[in-house]
C-alpha positions as CSV (number, residue, x, y, z in Angstrom):
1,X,0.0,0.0,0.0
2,X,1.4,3.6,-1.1
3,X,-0.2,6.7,0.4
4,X,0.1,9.7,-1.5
5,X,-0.8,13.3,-1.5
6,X,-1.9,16.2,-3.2
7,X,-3.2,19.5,-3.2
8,X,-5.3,21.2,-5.8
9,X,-4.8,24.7,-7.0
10,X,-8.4,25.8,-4.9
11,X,-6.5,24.1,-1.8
12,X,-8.7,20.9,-1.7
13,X,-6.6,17.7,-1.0
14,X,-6.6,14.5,-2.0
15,X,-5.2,11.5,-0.8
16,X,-5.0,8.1,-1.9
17,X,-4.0,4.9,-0.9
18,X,-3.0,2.3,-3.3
19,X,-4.0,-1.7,-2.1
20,X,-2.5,-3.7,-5.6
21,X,-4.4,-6.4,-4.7
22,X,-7.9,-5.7,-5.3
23,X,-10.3,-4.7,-8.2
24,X,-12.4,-2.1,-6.3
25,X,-12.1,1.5,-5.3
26,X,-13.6,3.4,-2.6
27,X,-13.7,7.0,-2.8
28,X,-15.5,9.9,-1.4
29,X,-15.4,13.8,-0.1
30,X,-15.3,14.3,3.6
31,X,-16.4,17.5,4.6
32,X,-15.0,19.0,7.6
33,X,-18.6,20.3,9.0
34,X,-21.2,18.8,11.4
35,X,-23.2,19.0,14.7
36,X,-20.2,20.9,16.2
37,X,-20.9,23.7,13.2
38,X,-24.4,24.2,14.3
39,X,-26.0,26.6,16.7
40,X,-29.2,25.9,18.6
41,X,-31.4,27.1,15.9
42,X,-30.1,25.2,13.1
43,X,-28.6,22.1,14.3
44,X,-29.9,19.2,13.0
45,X,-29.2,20.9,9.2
46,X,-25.9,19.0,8.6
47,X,-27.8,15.5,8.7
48,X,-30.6,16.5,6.7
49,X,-28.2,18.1,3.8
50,X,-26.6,15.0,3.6
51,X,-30.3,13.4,2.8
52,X,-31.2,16.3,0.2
53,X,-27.9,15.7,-1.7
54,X,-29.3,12.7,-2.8
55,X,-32.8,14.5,-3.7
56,X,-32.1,15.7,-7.6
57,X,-29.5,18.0,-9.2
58,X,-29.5,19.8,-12.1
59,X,-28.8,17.0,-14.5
60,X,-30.0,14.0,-12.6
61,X,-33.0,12.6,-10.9
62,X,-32.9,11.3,-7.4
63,X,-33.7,7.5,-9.5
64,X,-31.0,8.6,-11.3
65,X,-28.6,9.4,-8.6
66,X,-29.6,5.6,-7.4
67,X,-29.8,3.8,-11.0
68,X,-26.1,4.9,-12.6
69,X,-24.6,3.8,-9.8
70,X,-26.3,0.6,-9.3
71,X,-26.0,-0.4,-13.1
72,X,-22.3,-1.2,-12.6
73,X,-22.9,-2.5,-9.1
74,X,-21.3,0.5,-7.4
75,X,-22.6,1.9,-3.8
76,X,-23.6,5.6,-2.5
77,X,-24.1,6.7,1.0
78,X,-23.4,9.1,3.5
79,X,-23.1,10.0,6.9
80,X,-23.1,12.8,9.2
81,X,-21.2,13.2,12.8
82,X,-20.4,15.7,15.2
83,X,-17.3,17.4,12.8
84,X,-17.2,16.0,9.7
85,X,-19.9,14.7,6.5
86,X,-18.7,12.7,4.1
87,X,-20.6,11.4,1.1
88,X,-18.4,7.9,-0.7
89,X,-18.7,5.5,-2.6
90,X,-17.4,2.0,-3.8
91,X,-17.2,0.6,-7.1
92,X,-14.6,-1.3,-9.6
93,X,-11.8,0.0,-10.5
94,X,-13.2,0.5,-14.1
95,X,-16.2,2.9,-12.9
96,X,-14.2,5.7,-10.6
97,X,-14.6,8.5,-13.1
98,X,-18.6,7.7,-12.9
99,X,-18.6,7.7,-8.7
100,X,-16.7,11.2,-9.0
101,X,-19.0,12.6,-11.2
102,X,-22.0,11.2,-9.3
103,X,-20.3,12.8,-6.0
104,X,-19.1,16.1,-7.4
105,X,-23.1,16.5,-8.8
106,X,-24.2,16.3,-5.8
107,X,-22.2,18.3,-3.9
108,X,-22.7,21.1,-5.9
109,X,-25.7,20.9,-8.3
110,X,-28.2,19.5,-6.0
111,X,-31.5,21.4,-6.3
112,X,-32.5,21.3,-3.1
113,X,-36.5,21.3,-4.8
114,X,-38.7,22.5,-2.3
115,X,-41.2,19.8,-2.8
116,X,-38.9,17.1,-2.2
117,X,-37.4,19.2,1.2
118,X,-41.0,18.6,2.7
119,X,-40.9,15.1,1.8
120,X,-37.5,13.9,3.3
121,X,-38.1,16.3,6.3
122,X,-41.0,13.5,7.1
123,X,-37.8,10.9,6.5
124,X,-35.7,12.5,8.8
125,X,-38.4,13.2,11.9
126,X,-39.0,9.4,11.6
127,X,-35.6,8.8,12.1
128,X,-35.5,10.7,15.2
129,X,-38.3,8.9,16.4
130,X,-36.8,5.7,15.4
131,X,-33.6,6.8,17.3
132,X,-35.9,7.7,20.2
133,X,-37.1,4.6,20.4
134,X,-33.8,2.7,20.6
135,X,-33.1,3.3,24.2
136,X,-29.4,1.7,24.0
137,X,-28.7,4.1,20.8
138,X,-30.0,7.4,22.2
139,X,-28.7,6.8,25.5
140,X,-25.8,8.1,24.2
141,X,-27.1,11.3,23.0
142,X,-28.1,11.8,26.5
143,X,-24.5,11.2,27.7
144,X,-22.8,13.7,25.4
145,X,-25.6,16.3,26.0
146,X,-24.6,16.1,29.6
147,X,-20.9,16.0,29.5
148,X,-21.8,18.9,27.0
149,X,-24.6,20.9,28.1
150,X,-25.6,23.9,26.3
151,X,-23.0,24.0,23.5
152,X,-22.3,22.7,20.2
153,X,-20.8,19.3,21.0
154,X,-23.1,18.1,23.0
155,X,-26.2,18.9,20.9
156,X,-27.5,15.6,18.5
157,X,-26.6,14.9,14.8
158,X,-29.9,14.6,14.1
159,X,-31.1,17.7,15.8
160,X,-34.6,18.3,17.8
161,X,-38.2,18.6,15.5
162,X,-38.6,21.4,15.5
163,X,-35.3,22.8,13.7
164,X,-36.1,20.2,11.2
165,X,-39.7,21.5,10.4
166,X,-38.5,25.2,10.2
167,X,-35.2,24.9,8.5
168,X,-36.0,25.9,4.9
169,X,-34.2,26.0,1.9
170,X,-32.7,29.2,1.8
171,X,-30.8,27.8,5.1
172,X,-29.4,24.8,3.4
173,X,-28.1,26.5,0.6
174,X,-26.4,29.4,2.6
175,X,-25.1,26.3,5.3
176,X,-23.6,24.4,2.0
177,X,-22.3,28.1,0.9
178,X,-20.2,28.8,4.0
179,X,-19.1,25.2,4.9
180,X,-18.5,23.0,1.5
181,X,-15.7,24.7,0.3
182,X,-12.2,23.5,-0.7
183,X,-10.5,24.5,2.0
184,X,-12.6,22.4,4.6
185,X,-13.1,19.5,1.9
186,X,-11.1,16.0,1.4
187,X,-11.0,14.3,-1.1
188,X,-10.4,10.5,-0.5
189,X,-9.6,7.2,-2.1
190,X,-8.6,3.7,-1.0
191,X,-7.7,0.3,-3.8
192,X,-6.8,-0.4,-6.9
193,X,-6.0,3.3,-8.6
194,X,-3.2,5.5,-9.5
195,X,-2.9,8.7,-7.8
196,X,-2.2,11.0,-10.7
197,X,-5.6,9.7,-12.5
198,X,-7.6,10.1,-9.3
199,X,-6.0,13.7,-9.0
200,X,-6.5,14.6,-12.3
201,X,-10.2,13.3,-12.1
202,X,-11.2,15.4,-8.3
203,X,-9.6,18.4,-10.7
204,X,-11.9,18.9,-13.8
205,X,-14.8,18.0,-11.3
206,X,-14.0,20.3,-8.3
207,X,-11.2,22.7,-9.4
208,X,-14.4,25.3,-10.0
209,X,-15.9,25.5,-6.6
210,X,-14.3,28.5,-4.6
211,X,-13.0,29.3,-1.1
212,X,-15.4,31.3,1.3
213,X,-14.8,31.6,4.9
214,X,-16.0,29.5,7.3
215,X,-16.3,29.5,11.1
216,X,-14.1,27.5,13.5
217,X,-16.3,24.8,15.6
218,X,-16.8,26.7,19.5
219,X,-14.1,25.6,21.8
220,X,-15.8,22.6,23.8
221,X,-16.1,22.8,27.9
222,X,-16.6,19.6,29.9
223,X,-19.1,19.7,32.5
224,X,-20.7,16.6,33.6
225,X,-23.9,16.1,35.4
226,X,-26.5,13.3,35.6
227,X,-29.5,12.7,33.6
228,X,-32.4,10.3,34.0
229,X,-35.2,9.1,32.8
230,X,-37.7,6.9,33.7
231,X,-39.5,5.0,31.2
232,X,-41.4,1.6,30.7
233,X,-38.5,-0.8,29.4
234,X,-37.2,-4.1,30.2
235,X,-33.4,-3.0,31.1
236,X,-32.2,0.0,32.5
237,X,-29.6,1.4,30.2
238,X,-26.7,2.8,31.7
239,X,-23.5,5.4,30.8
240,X,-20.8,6.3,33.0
241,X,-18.0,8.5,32.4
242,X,-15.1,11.4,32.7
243,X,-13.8,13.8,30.3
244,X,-11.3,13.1,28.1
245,X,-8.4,14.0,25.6
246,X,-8.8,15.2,21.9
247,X,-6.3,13.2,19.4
248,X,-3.2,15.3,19.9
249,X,-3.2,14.9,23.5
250,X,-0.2,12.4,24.6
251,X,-2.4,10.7,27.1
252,X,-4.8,9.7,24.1
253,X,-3.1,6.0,23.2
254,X,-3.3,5.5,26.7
255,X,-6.7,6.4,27.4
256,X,-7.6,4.7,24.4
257,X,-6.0,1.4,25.8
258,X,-7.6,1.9,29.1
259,X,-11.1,1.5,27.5
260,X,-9.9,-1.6,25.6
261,X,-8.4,-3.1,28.6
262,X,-11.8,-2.2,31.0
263,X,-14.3,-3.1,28.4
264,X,-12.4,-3.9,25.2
265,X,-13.8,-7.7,24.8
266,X,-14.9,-10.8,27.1
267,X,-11.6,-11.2,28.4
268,X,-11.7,-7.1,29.6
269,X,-11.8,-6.6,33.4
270,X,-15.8,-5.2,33.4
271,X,-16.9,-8.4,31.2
272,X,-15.4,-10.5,33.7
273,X,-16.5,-9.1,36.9
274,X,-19.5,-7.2,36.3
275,X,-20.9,-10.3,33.3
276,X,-19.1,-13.5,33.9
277,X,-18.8,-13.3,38.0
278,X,-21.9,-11.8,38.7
279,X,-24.1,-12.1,36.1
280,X,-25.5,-8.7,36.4
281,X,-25.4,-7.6,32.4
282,X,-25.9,-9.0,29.1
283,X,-23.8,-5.9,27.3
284,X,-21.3,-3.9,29.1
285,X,-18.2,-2.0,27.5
286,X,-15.8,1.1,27.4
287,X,-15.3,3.5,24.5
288,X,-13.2,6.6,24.5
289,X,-15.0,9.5,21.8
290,X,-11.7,11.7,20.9
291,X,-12.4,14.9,18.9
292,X,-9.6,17.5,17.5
293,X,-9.5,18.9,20.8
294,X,-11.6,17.4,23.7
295,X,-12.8,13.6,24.0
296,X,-15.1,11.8,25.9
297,X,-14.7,8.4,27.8
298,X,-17.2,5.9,28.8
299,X,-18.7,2.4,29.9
300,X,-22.1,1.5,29.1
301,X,-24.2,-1.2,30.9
302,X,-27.8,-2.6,29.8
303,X,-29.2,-4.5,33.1
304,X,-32.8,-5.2,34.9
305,X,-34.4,-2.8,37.4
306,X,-33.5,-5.0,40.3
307,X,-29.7,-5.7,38.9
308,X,-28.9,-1.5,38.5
309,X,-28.1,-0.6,42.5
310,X,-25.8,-4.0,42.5
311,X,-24.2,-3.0,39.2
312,X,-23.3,1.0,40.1
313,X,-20.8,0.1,42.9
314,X,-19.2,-2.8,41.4
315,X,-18.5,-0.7,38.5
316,X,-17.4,2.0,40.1
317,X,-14.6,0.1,42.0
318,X,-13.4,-1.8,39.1
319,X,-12.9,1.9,37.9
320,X,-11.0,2.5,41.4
321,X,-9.1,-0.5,41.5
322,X,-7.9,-0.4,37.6
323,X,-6.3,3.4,38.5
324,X,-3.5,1.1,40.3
325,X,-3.9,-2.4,39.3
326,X,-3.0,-2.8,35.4
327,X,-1.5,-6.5,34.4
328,X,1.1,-6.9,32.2
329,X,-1.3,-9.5,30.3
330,X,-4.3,-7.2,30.2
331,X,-1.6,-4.6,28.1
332,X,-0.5,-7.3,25.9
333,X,-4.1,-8.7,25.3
334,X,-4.8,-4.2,24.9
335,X,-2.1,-4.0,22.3
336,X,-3.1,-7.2,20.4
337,X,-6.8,-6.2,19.7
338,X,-5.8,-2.7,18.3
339,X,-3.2,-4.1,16.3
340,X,-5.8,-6.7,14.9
341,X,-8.2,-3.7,14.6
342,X,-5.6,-1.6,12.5
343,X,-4.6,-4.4,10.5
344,X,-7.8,-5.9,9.8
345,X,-9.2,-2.5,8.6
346,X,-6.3,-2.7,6.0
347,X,-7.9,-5.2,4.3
348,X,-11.3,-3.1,3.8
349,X,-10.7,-0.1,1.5
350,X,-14.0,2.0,2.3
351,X,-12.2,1.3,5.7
352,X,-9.0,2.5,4.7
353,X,-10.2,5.5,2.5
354,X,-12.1,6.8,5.7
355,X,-8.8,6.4,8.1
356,X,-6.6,8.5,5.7
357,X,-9.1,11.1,5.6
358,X,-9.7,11.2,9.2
359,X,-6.0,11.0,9.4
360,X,-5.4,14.6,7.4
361,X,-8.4,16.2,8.9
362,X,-6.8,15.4,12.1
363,X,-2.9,15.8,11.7
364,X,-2.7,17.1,8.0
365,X,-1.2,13.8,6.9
366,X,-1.4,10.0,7.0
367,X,0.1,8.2,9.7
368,X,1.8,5.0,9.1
369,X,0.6,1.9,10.8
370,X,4.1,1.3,12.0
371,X,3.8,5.2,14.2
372,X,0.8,4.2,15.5
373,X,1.9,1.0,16.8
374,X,5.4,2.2,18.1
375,X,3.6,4.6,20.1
376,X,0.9,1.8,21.9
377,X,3.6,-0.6,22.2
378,X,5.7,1.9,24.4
379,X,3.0,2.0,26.7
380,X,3.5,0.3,29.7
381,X,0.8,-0.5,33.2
382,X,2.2,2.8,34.6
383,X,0.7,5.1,31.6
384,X,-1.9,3.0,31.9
385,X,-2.7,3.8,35.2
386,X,-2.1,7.1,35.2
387,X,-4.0,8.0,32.4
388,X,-7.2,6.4,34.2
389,X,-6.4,8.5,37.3
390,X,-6.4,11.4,35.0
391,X,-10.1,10.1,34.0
392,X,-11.2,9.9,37.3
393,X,-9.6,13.2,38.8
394,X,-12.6,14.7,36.7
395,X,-16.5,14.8,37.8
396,X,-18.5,12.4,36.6
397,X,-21.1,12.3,33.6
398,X,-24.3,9.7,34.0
399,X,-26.9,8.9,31.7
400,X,-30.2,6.6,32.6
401,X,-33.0,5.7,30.9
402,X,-35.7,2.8,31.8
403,X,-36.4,1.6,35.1
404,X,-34.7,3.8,36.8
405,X,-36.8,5.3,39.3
406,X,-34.5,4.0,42.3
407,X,-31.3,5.9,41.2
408,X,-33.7,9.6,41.2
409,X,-32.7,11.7,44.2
């Protein structure tokens, strides 16, 4: 694999990552806007831009959109998160010129027809019902709103009903205006392609589309806090956690090794104790959210009403006790599961092509496989220990929903 990069004369870049040994391509923009762009009025208008893009452009049909790249047995999507919305695609090797046209149309040609804004406004206030209605989903919404409260970061990708009802065309457009511009736009490919043609390709479709300026994303302040709510389900769904470190931070290997050695897998300290020993969860795991500059760890638990009051304090001191307690063979088994997860996502090139462009939104480059495993195989229990003391040296952040009435002051 050979990572290369360029820059085009509007200051859009592209990077690419050749992989020899397979006939497909995936490819895509990723634009460096999101929740974290939005203010209280309008957030929830990143997620549904990304739907409209797909909605009709000046030359093409939404069944158009779908049909081209279906014929050759290509694939579209999209997705939206709290900094960055990327629109990709994967198809052979043969097709790429076709999934950048596809891509560059909608980016920049979409209609945005008024008719069909109603319509997938309806889509997207069904999906924040649907989301609503997956309490192990939006629990975590309610866990970044209260590490986050009040501010951009901690606000929902899909965004509350009413923004959605009242955001109006005129908004999207002037949203698209200010955010979808070269400078803040990446363009990304992973598989079986030559740079030069890829860059070549992303410059007769993009080199048109001009800079404008843009606001930075407001600086993020951790809080913490509790919420819960009580409602009619089976389990009570549980988050726990601290603040955290963004991706330049030097504790974030660490930190990031801490969550895989607490709740990384069935051999992780919270499966054993809190699953295996005691039986008092079906699901239970730790994740660490890092953004450019703040992060966000966690563990979530789903258990019954009459298993929550047992499960809170054995959690809690599996926290304690991991702040001075790390094994040599819990690092090892650590280091082995990221270094499966890196590798294995080598092998996937939508994986890949969404890494490297993570990677340069992030650091302005691509970072070897070999830096990132120098830099977790340095660790050792100490770091590890210290960065969860770090963790806990900050207040607390809980989220509950279900049967939960007996955890309410």
């Amino acid at each position: 694999m050979v990572t290369e990069l360029s820059k085009l004369t509007n200051g859009m870049i592209v990077i690419t990552d050749r992989m020899e040994a397979v006939e497909t391509v995936s490819l895509g923009v990723w634009v460096q806007t999101g929740a974290r762009f939005e203010n209280a009025k309008n957030n929830g208008i990143s997620h549904l831009l990304e739907h409209m893009a797909f909605k009709g452009t000046k030359k093409r049909s939404a069944k158009d959109i779908a049909e081209e790249i279906e014929t050759v047995g290509g694939y579209l999507n999209a997705f939206t998160s709290r900094e960055v919305t990327a629109f990709h695609s994967t198809i052979l090797k043969d097709n790429v010129t076709l999934a950048i046209d596809i891509i560059s149309d909608i980016l920049h040609d979409s209609l945005f027809d008024q008719e069909e804004l109603e319509r997938e406004k309806t889509v997207v206030l069904q999906e924040i019902g649907q989301a609503s209605d997956t309490p192990d989903e939006i629990i975590f919404d309610y866990f970044q709103s209260t590490a986050f409260p009040n501010q951009p970061l901690g606000r929902s990708v899909l965004g509350p009903k009413n923004n959605i009802k009242n955001i109006t065309r005129d908004t999207l457009l002037n949203f698209m205006k200010k955010y979808y511009v070269p400078s803040r736009m990446i363009f990304s490919a992973a598989g079986n392609l030559e740079h030069a043609a890829i860059v070549s390709a992303v410059e007769s479709y993009f080199s048109h589309i001009r800079n404008a300026n843009a606001d930075h994303p407001v600086a993020a302040v951790y809080e913490g806090g509790d919420y819960r709510k009580i409602r009619e389900l089976e389990q009570a769904h549980l988050v726990i956690g601290f603040n955290s470190v963004g991706v330049h931070d030097p504790d974030y290997h660490a930190i990031s090794v801490a969550a895989s050695v607490l709740g990384g897998g069935m051999s992780s300290r919270l499966f054993q104790e809190i699953r295996e020993k005691r039986g008092l969860v079906y699901s239970i795991y730790g994740f660490n959210s890092a953004y450019s500059d703040v992060g966000l760890f966690g563990i979530y638990a789903g258990t019954n009403e009459s298993g929550l009051l047992e499960l809170i304090p054995h959690l809690c001191d599996e926290l304690l006790k991991s702040s001075e307690s790390i094994r040599e063979r819990e690092l090892e088994c650590a280091r082995a599961q990221i270094r499966t997860g890196i590798v294995m996502s080598l092998e996937s090139t939508a994986a890949r092509a969404e890494q490297i462009a993570r990677q340069v939104a992030l650091f302005g480059r691509s970072i070897s496989i070999e830096e990132i495993l120098t830099k977790v195989d340095a660790l050792t229990c100490t770091d590890i220990e210290r960065a969860i003391k770090r963790l806990l040296s900050s207040s607390p952040t809980v989220a509950a929903i279900g049967p939960v009435q007996h955890l309410l002051p």
